[in-house]
C-alpha angles and dihedrals in degrees: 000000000000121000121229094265107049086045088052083054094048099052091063095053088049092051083065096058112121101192143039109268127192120205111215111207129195119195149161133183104293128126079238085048083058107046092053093053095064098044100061075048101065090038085058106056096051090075135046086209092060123086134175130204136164110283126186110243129171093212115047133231098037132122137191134222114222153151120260097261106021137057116237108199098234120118135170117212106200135357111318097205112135120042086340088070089078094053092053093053097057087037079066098044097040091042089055098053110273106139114254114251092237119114126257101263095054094046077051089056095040094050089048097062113103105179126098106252125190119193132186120176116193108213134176105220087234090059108104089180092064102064095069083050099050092036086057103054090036086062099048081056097059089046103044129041101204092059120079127177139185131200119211131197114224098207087058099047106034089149092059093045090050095050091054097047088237105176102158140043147267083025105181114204106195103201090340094315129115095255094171156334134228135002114336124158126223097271084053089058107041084050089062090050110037099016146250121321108278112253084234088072088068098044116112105013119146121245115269123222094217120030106181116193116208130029107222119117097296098046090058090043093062091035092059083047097048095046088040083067096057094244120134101267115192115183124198117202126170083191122010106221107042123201103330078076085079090048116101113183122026123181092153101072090098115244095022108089090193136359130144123238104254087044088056094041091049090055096050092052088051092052087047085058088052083073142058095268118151083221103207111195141177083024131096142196116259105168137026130199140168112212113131094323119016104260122210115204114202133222087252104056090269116138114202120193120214131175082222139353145225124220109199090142089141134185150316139207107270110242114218085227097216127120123303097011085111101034101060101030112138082016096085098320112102135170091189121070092181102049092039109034109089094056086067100054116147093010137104117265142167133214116208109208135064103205125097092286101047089046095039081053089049090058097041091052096047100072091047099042140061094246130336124218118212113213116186122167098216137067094266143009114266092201106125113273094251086061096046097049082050088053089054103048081060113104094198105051134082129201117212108188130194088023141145130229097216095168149322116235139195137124110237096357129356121307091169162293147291129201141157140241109233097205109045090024084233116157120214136174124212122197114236138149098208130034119189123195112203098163099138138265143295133211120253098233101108089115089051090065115140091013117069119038111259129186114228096276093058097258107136106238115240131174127225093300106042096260119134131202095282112076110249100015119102130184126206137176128008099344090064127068097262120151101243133023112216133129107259093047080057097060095039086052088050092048085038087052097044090051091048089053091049092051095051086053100051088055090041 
């Protein structure tokens, strides 16, 4: 099942194992059952450390990674090809003794926790969100014994979705309750579990010189400027990653042909680590003021002092803010075709939004579901014209144009959507099982209301070097009123902002 690359690759992971594993395998007589069992198979020939035995299991075909001797807790249901390939690989390493790459103080609050906690995260091999959230769980495993996960795999077990009304991935389950939805880190779970970081972590620390908020591409950017300096550089990051996270494939970051956008993100965390940053997660600003020093007050009561500060706070998805959009998120409405769609295959769905990323999704969608409806609200799509020849050449999609979005409706998940023609007033309702609302993105400024200057939109205005209207205080990427937002222009803001804020210090 694997081709020759990826087992080239392979080979050289499983050279780096430090301990014997056994791979415990449950199976019945399916085709799935099959397939699974060759390929443990064929991972297990390839070293001489690896065994593989027959394993019970409630749900087949499933199988587990663990020592010799002792049973890790980690088990794959289903085959983890895909993005899940990566988090077999470090199941195997970490399994078999190699260190997890997380920092001290989250290996001390996975290794606290005394309750028995079960975990299954349902997962679409298509889905590059749900490895963070499988590697992670899969790491508090290995550290602690009285925490187990399994990853399954939705194309395999399409009853069991179904019956649990999973419409989005990665779905946690925590002891057979919904525990979460969506992307979330390590630091993110053990919040929900153990709570939010205690306001004494933050007592007592200097001033910095540069205190940059948010940790997408601009905020490391101006992070790896500002420590390059040799300035004390905090960085505050609810999540470290923003939205490129959500990006799948990039061939626009110069000098990189390909990467996804977790892969890139990981790298440039790991090239902030490489410097003296004071690296804040799981928190996030809440207030900023100006008074001697700018002050930053977090969400959870902390108050961080800074000779000057770095907005890179970035951007969201736009909601289309009508009835039923945050009921049934999650429960039929989606903002990622290529996390989602394949739980949709073979169904009706719509796609509200007519620029390059409502219609790329269109197109996405329409080789996974039974038909896809276009919905744009004005008189015509304002994808480029490549992509819109692509869209109809499609049998399977129609394009509704001036129209308006007036709810999306469903009882326990999503049965449809109503909209209205803007010409004629008509209102019509079209029977779907999945709406995805791919409109476009807004800047995350709203708690800096009545301090920084914002252009209507909600970008915070800056001039040629990052600075905004209040001394000391600098923006960069998709929270400010650039031109374009893209990856790269999002680094060079960052770099443009940290050498602003050297420079203010400097005449100042």
């Amino acid at each position: 099942m694997l081709d020759a690359e990826i087992k080239k690759q392979l080979a050289g992971y499983l050279e780096l194992l430090e301990g014997d594993l056994v791979l415990r395998v449950g199976l019945d007589a399916s085709e799935n059952s099959k397939k699974l069992s060759d390929f443990v198979e064929e991972i297990t020939a390839m070293s001489p450390k690896i065994t593989m035995t027959e394993g019970a299991f409630s749900r087949k075909p499933s199988f587990s990674v663990d020592q010799k001797d002792q049973e890790s807790g980690i088990v794959f249901s289903g085959i983890p090809l895909g993005h899940e390939f990566t988090s077999l690989v470090l199941a195997l390493l970490q399994v078999s003794g190699r260190a997890p790459k997380v920092s001290e103080k989250v290996v001390k609050q996975i290794k606290s926790i005394k309750e028995e906690l079960h975990f299954e995260t349902y997962v679409s091999l298509s889905c590059h969100n749900c490895p963070d959230v499988v590697q992670a769980l899969n790491i508090m495993s290995v550290l602690n014994p009285s925490i187990s996960h399994t990853m399954i795999e939705g194309g395999m077990f399409q009853p069991e979705i179904e019956a649990k009304n999973v419409m989005g991935v990665p779905t946690v389950f925590l002891n057979g309750e919904e525990f979460s939805n969506g992307r979330m880190t390590i630091e993110q779970i053990l919040e929900k579990i153990v709570g939010v970081a205690d306001i004494s972590e933050f007592e007592g620390k200097d001033p910095y010189d540069v205190l940059v908020v948010g940790g997408g591409p601009a905020g490391a950017s101006a992070a790896i400027y500002a420590a390059r300096k040799g300035i004390r550089t905090g960085i505050v990051a609810e999540t470290f990653g923003g939205q490129v996270l959500e990006t799948l494939g990039i061939e626009n970051v110069i000098g990189t042909k390909y990467i996804e956008g977790p892969e890139l993100m990981r790298t440039v965390e790991e090239h902030v680590n490489e410097y003296d940053v004071d690296v804040m997660k799981t928190v996030r600003a809440a207030k900023l003021e100006k008074k001697e020093l700018a002050e930053i007050t977090l969400n959870n009561g902390a108050v961080l002092k800074s000779k000057t500060v770095i907005l890179s706070t970035g951007a969201r998805w736009r909601n289309i803010n009508v009835p039923g959009e945050k009921e049934f998120k999650n429960k039929g409405v989606a903002y990622c075709p290529h996390c989602d769609g394949p739980l949709f295959a073979g169904k009706n769905v719509a796609v509200v939004g007519g620029g390059n990323s409502g219609i790329e999704a269109a197109i996405d969608l329409a080789g996974l579901v039974n038909h896809v409806t276009v919905l744009e609200f004005m008189s015509e799509l304002k994808a480029d014209k490549i992509l819109q020849e692509r869209l109809h050449s499609l049998p399977n999609v129609t394009v509704l144009t001036n129209v308006q979005t007036k709810e999306i409706t469903g009882t326990e998940k999503v049965n449809g959507l109503t909209y209205v023609d803007r010409e004629t007033n008509e209102e019509v309702h079209l029977d779907l099982e999945g709406v995805f609302i791919l409109i476009g993105l807004v800047p995350n400024t709203e708690w800096l209301e009545g301090t920084v200057e914002r252009a209507k939109t909600g970008e915070i205005v800056v001039d040629k070097r990052g600075a905004t209207n209040v001394p000391g205080v600098f923006a960069a990427g998709d929270c400010t009123d650039s031109a374009y937002k893209q990856i790269i222009i999002s680094m060079g803001s960052g770099a443009t902002a940290s050498l602003g804020a050297f420079d203010y210090l400097i005449r100042n």
